[in-house]
C-alpha positions as CSV (number, residue, x, y, z in Angstrom):
1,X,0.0,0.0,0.0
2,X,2.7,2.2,1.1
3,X,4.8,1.7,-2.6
4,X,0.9,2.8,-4.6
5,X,0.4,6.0,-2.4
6,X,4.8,6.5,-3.3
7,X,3.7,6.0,-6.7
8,X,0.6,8.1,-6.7
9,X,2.5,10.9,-5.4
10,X,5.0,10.8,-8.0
11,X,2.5,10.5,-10.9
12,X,1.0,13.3,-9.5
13,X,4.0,15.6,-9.0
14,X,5.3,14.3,-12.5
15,X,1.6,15.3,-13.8
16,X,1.6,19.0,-11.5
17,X,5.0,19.8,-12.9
18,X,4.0,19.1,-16.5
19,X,0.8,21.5,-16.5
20,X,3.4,24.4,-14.6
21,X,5.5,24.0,-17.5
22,X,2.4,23.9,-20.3
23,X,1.6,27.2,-18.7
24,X,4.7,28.7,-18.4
25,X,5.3,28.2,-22.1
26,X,1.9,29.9,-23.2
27,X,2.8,32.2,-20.5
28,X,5.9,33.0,-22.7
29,X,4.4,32.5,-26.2
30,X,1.6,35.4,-25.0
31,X,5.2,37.8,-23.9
32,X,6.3,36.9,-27.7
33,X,2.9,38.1,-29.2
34,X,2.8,41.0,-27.1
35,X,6.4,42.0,-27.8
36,X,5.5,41.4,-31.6
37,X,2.2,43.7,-31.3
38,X,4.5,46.5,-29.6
39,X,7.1,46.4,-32.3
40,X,4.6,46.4,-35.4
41,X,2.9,49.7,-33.1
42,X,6.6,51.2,-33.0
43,X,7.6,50.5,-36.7
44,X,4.2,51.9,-37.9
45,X,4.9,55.0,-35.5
46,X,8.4,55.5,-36.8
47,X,7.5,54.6,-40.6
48,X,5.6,58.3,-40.3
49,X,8.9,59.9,-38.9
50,X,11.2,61.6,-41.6
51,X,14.7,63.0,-41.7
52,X,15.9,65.5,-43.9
53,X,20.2,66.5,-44.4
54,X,21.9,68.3,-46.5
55,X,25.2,69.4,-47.3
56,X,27.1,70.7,-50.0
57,X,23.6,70.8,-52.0
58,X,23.2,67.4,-51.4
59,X,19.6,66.5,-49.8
60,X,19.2,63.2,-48.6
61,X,15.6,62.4,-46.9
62,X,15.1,59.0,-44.7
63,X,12.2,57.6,-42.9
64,X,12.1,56.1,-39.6
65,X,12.4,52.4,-40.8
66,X,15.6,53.6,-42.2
67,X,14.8,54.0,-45.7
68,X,16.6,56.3,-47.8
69,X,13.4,58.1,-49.2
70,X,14.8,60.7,-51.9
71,X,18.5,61.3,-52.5
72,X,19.0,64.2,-54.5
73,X,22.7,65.1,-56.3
74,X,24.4,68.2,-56.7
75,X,25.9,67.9,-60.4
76,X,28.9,70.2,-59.8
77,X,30.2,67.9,-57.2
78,X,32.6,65.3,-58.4
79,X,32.9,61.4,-58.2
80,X,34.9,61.9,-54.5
81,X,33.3,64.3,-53.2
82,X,29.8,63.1,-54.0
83,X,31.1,59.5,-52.4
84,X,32.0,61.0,-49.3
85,X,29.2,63.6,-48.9
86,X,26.6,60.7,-49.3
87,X,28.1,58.6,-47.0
88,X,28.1,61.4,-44.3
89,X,24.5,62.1,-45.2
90,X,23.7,58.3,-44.7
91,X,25.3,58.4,-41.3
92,X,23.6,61.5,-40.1
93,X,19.9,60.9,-41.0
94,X,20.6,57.2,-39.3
95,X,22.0,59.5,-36.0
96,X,18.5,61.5,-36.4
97,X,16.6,58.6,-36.9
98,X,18.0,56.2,-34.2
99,X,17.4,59.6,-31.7
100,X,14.0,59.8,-33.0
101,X,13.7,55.9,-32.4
102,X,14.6,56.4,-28.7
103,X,12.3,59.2,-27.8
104,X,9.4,57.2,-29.7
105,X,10.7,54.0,-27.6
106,X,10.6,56.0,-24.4
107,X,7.2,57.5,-25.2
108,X,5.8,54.0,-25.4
109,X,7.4,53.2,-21.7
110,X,10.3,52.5,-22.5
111,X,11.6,48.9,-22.5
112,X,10.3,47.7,-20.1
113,X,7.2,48.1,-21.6
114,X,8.3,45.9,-23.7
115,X,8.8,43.1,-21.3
116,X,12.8,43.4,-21.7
């Protein structure tokens, strides 16, 4: 009799720590959906956002997602110049965008809003 109630309990426990663990996981995979909810909410949010540099009469406009929205070229500029000046523009607008990404971020609560 003793062994079956042994038994018994460890079915049970066995049983008891299996459900914990089903839950925990939708626990987790709810977390996931929540976190993926926030971050579509945050990309639509930032996809409205836009950044505009210039220099040397070159304009380079991104959006918040980080897309390079309109590039326009001064002709006078040469090959070099127009290399380098781009790639400065590129690396500003990101520098605007990632600042504009933070305040939008903290806006929404801040990461640990976002369960992080």
């Amino acid at each position: 009799m003793r062994y079956e109630k042994k038994l018994n309990y460890i079915k049970t426990f066995k049983i008891n720590n299996l459900i914990i663990k089903i839950t925990d996981m939708f626990n987790k995979l709810k977390q996931i959906k929540d976190l993926r909810s926030q971050a579509k909410t945050m990309q639509n949010a930032l996809a409205g956002e836009s950044v505009t540099v210039e220099k040397n009469g070159v304009t380079l406009m991104m959006n918040g997602n980080l897309e390079v929205t309109s590039l326009v070229i001064n002709d006078e500029l040469n090959k070099e110049s127009l290399e380098r000046i781009i790639k400065d523009l590129i690396n500003e607008a990101i520098k605007k965008t990632q600042k504009i990404m933070a305040q939008k971020l903290q806006e929404m609560g801040g990461l640990g809003n976002l369960g992080l």
